[in-house]
C-alpha positions in Angstrom: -1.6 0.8 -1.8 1.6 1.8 -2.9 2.4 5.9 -1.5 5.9 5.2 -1.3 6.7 5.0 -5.3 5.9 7.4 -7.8 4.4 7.0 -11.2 7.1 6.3 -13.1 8.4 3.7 -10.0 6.3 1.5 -10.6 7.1 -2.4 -11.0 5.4 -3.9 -14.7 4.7 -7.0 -13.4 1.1 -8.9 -14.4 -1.6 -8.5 -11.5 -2.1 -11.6 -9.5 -5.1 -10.3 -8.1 -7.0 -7.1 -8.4 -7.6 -4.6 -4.9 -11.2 -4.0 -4.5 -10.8 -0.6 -4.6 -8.9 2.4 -4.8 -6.8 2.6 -2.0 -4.5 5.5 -2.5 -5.0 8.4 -5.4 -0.8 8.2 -5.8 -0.7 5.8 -8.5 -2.3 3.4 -7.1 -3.8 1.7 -10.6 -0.5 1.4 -12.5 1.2 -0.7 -9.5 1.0 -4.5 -10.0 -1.3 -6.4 -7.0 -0.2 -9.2 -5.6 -1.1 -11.5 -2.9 0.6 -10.5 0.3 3.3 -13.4 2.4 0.8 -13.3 5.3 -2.4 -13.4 2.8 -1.2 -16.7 1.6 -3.9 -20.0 1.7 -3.3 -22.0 4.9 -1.1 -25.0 4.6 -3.1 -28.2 3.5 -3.5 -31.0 5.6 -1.8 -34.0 4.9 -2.3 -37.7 4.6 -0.7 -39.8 6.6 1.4 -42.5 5.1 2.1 -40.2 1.9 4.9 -40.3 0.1 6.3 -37.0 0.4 5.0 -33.4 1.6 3.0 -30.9 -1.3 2.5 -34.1 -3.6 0.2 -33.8 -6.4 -3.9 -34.9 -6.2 -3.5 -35.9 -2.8 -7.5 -36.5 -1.7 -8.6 -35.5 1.5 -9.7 -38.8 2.8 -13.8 -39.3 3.4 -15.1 -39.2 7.0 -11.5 -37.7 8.3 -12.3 -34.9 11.2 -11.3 -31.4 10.4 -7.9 -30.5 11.4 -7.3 -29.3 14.9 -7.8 -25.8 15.3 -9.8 -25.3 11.6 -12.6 -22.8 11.9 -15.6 -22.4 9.8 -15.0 -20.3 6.6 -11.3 -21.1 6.6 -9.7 -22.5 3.4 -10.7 -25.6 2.3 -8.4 -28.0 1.1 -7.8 -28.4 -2.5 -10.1 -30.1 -4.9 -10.0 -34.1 -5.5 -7.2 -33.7 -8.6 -6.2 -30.1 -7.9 -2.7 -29.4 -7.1 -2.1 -27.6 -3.4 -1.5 -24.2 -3.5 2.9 -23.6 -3.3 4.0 -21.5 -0.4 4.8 -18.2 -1.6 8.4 -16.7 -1.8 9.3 -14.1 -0.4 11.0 -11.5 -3.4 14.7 -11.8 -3.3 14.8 -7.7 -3.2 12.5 -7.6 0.2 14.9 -9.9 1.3 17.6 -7.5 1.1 15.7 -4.7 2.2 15.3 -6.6 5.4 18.7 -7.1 5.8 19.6 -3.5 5.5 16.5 -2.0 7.1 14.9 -4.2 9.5 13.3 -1.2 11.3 11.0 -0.3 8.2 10.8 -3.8 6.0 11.7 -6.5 9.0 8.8 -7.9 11.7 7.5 -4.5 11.7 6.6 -2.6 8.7 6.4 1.3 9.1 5.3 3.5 6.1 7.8 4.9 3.8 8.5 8.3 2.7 7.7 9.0 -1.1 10.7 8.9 -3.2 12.4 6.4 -0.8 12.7 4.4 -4.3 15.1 7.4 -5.5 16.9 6.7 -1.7 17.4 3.4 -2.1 19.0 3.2 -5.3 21.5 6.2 -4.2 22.6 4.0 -1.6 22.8 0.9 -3.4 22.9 1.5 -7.1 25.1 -1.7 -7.3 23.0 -3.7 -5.0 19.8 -3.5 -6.5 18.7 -3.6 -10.1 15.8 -0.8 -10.8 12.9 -2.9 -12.3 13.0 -5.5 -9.3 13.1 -2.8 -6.5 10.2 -1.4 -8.2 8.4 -4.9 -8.2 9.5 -5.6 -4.3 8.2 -2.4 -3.2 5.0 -2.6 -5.2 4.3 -6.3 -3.3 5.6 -4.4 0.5 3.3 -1.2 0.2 0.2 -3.6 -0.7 0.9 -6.1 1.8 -1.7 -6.6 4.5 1.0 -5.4 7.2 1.7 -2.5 5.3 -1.6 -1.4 4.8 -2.4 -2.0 8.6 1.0 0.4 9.4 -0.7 3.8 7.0 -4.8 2.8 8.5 -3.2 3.1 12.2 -1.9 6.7 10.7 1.6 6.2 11.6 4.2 8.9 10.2 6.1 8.7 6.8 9.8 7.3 7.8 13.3 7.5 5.7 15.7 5.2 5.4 16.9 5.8 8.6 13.8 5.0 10.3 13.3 8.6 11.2 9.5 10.3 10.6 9.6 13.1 8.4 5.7 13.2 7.3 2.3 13.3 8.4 0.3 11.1 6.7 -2.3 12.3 4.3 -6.0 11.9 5.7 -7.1 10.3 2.6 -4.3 7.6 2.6 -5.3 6.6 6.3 -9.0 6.6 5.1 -8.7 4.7 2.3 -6.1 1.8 4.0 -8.9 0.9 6.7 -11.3 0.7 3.7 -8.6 -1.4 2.5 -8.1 -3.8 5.0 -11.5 -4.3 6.2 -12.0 -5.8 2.6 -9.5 -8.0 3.5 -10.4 -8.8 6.8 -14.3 -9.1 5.7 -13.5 -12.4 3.4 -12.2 -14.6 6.2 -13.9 -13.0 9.4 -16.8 -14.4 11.3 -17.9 -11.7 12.9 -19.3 -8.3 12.3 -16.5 -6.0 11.5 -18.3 -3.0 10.7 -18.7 -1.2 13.8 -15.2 -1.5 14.4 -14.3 -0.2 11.1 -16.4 3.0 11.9 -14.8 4.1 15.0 -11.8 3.7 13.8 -12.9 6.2 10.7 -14.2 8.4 13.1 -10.8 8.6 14.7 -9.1 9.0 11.7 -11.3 12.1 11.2 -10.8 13.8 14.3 -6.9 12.8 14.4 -7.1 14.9 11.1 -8.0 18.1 12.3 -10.2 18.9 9.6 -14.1 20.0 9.3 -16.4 17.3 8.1 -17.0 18.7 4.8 -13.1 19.8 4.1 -12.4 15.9 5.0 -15.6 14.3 3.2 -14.2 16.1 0.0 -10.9 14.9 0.9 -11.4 11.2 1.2 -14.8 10.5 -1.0 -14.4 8.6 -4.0 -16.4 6.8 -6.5 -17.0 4.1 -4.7 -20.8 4.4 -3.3 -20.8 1.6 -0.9 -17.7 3.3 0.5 -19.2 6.4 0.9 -21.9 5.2 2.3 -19.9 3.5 5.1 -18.4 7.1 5.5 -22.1 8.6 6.2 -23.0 5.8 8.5 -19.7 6.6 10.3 -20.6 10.4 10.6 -24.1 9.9 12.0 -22.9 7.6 15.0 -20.3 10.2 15.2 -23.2 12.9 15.8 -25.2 10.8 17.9 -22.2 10.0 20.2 -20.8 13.6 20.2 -24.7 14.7 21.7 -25.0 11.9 23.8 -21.5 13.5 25.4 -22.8 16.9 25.3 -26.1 16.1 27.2 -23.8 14.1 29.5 -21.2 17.3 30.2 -24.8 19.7 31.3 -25.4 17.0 33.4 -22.4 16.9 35.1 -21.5 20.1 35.6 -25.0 20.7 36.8 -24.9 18.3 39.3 -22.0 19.7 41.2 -20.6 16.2 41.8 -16.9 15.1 41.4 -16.6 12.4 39.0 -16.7 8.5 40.7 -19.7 10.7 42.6 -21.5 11.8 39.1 -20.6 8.3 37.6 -21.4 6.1 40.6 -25.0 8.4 41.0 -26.1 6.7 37.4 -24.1 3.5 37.9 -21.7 4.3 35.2 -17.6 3.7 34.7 -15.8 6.5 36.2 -13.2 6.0 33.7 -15.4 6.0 30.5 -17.5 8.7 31.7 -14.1 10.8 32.0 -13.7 10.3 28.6 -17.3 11.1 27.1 -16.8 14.5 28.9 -13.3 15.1 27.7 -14.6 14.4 24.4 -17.7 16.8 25.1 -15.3 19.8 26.4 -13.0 18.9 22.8 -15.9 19.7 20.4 -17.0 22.3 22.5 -13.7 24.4 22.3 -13.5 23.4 18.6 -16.8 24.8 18.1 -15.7 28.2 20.0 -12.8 28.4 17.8 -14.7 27.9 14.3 -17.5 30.5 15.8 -14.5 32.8 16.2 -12.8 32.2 13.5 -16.3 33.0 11.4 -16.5 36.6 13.3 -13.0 37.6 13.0 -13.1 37.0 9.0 -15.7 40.1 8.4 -14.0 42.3 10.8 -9.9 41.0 9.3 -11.9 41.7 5.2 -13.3 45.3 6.1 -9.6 46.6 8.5 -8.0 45.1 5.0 -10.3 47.7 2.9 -10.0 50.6 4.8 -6.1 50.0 4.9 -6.2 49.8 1.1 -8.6 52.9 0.9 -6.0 55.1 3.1 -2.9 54.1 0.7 -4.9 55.2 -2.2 -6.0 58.7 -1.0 -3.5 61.1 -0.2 -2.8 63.0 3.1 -4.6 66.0 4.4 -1.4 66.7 5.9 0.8 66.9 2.9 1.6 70.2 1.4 0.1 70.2 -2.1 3.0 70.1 -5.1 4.1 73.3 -7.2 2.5 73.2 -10.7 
């Protein structure tokens, strides 16, 4: 996902390997993909008694345990006459941006303002040449790290490491998408439900109603909307379960270790299934509202307009 360039930003390089799927509407499918740094295979074990270290058709030797700490599904080692895979380099202009910003491109990557690209090169037209910053931020915005920084929904920061944007709903939405992709090839376990409570979060944290957002963040991708619906109906099911849970409560008269110790619960998670109860219940109050006042704001508009069109009974009528 690259937000922080805009179309004509960005870098020409050949694809080393297509995203899955869209993951941001802002050009997203002219910016080259490439392989993050910390998406790089593992390192391969070596043979002991070799001549030197990332040699050519070195054989992983029959019978030989796995190396300490290997897990199923990791990367294997290369193929009997396959050259290992070189460690990747880091681009000589993320280099340099790490050098002048480490609080946005050093150990921890924050998302960057669109147009920074325009920043950068007013700050250092002599220090960088335009076609590779284009290329290095191309490889930084689709990096792993990157994506994990927009899915998290931090703010937009400039070059001084300052946030000056919200981030748009869809680009948080479609960065977890993102990165559960990622995650799904090498994990072991099921990261699905993880996935859609953090979607559900991203929804709320937006503000938005669930159809404003759905047509906000659905794409083509069907399996993607799908995940989406899934998310929304344990989203329904957990906002009744906390709604049924708040009558109880307040019927009961109890305080809250009384309520939760009564049903053997957690105080502390039963404290947050009401708060979340009493949220959708004022939200709900404020759309019901909102809904009533709108008749009552069109017709106050009409008879305004009605009395600036007639003329007053008052007024003495004009000379002919």
């Amino acid at each position: 996902m690259t937000d922080s360039a805009s179309a004509q930003e960005q870098p020409h390089a050949a694809p080393a390997a297509p995203v899955a799927a869209p993951v941001v509407a802002e050009a997203a499918a002219s910016v080259a993909t490439a392989a993050p740094a910390d998406e790089a295979g593992a390192p391969q074990p070596q043979r002991k008694g070799g001549s030197r270290r990332g040699g050519r058709n070195r054989r992983k030797p029959e019978g030989r345990p796995a190396p300490e700490g290997a897990t199923e599904g990791a990367p294997q080692a290369a193929a009997p006459g396959a050259a290992p895979r070189a460690p990747q380099r880091v681009h000589p202009a993320l280099e340099q941006l790490a050098a002048l910003y480490p609080h946005l491109f050093g150990a921890v990557f924050r998302p960057l303002k669109r147009g920074i690209f325009q920043d950068i090169l007013a700050q250092h037209a002599e220090q960088f040449e335009r076609e590779a910053l284009k290329v290095a931020l191309g490889l930084h915005t689709r990096s792993t790290r990157y994506l994990q920084s927009v899915a998290a929904g931090d703010k937009r920061h400039d070059l001084q490491g300052q946030p000056v944007e919200t981030m748009a709903p869809e680009h948080v939405h479609h960065a977890l998408l993102e990165v559960y992709r990622r995650k799904k090839a090498r994990a072991t376990d099921d990261l699905l439900p993880k996935l859609r409570n953090r979607m559900m979060a991203a929804f709320e944290a937006s503000g938005l109603a669930r159809e404003a957002y759905t047509e906000l963040v659905q794409s083509r991708d069907e399996a993607a909307n799908a995940l989406l619906e899934e998310a929304f109906a344990e989203w329904a099911a957990r906002n009744a379960k906390d709604e049924a849970l708040l009558r109880a409560f307040e019927a009961s008269g109890q305080t809250l270790d009384a309520f939760a110790d009564m049903y053997g619960l957690v105080p502390r998670t039963v404290g947050q299934q009401l708060e979340r109860a009493r949220r959708l219940a004022a939200a709900r109050a404020a759309d019901a509202a909102a809904v009533a006042a709108a008749p009552a704001a069109s017709a106050a508009s009409a008879d305004e307009g009605t009395a600036a069109a007639e003329p007053s009974a008052a007024a003495p009528a004009q000379d002919r």
